[in-house]
C-alpha positions as CSV (number, residue, x, y, z in Angstrom):
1,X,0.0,0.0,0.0
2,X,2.8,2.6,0.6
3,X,3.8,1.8,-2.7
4,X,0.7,3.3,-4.4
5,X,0.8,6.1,-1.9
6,X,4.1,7.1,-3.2
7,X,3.2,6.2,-6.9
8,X,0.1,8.6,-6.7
9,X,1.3,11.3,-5.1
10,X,4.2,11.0,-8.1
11,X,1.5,11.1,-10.7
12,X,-0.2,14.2,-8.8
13,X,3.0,16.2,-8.9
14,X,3.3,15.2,-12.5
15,X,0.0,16.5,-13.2
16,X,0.9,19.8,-11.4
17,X,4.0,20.1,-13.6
18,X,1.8,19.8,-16.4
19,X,-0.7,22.2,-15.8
20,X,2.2,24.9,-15.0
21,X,4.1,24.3,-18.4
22,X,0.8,23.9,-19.9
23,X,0.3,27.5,-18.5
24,X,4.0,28.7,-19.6
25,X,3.4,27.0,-23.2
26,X,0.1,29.1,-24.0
27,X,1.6,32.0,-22.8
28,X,4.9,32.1,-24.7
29,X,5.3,33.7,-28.0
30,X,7.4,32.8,-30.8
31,X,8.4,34.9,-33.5
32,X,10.4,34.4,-37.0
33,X,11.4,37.3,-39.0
34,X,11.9,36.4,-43.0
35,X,13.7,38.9,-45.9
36,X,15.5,40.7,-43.7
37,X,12.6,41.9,-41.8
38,X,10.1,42.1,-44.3
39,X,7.8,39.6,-42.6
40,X,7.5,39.3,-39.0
41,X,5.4,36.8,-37.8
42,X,4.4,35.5,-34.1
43,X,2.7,32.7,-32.7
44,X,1.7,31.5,-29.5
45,X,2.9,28.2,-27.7
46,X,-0.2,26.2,-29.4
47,X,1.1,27.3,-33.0
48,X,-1.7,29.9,-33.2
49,X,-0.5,32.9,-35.1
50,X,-0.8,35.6,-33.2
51,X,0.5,38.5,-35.0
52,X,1.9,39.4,-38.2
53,X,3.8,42.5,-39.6
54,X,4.7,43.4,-43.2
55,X,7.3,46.0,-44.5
56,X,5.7,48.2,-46.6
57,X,8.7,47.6,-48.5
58,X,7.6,44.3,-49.2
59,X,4.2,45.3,-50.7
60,X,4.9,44.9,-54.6
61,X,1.6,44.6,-56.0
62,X,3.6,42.8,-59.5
63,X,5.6,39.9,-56.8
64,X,2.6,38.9,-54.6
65,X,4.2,35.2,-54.3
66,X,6.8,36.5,-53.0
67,X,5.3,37.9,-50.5
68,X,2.7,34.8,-49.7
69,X,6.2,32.6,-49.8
70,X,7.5,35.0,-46.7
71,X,4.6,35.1,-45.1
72,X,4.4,31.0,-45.0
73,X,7.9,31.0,-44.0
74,X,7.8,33.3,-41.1
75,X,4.7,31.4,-39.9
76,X,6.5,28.0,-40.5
77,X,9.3,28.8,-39.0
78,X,7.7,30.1,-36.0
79,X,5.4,27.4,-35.6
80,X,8.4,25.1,-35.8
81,X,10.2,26.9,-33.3
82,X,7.0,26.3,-30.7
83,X,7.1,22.6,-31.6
84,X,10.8,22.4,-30.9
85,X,10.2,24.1,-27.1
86,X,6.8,22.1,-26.7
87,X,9.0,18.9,-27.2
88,X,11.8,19.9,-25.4
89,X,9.5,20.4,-21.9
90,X,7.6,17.1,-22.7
91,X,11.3,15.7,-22.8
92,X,11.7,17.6,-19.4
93,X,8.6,16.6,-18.1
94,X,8.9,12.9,-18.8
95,X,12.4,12.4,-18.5
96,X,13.2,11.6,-22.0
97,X,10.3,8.9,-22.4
98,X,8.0,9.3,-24.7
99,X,4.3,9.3,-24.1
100,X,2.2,6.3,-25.6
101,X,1.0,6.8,-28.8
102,X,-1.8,8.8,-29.3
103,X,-1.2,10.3,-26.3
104,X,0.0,14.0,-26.4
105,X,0.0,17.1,-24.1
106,X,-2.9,19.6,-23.7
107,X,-0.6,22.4,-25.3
């Protein structure tokens, strides 16, 4: 029986950890800035973009794929940076084991 004591109160300390990096996660930002500046673009720990700003230098109403190609960079990239953090406090969180399939956090 002290055995499950121990094992639970493990699992609620877990959960706490969770909730606070859930907490820290949604309230991060990420930003990438693409072409020099031209496209700056942030997004929040669940991959939401957030914000966006475009150079007027970058508005060339002849190159507008240009422009859409920066924009889908700066967001990538961003997103992709939130990923990268988002993994590396699961890897914190867990120890380096990886959850069961399916199974993900709530951030």
């Amino acid at each position: 029986m002290r055995n499950i004591g121990g094992m639970m109160k493990r699992v609620q300390e877990m959960q706490e950890k969770m909730q606070e990096m859930t907490a820290e996660m949604e309230a991060s930002r990420f930003d990438c800035s693409v072409g020099g500046g031209v496209v700056i673009a942030v997004v929040s720990g669940k991959g939401e973009l957030v914000d966006l700003a475009i150079s007027p230098a970058a508005l060339d109403p002849d190159d507008t794929e240009t422009l859409s190609d920066l924009i889908k960079l700066a967001v990538n990239n961003a997103r992709a940076e939130a990923e990268a953090k988002k993994a590396e406090a699961l890897k914190e969180l867990t120890g380096g084991l990886p959850l069961p399939p399916g199974m993900s956090l709530p951030f």
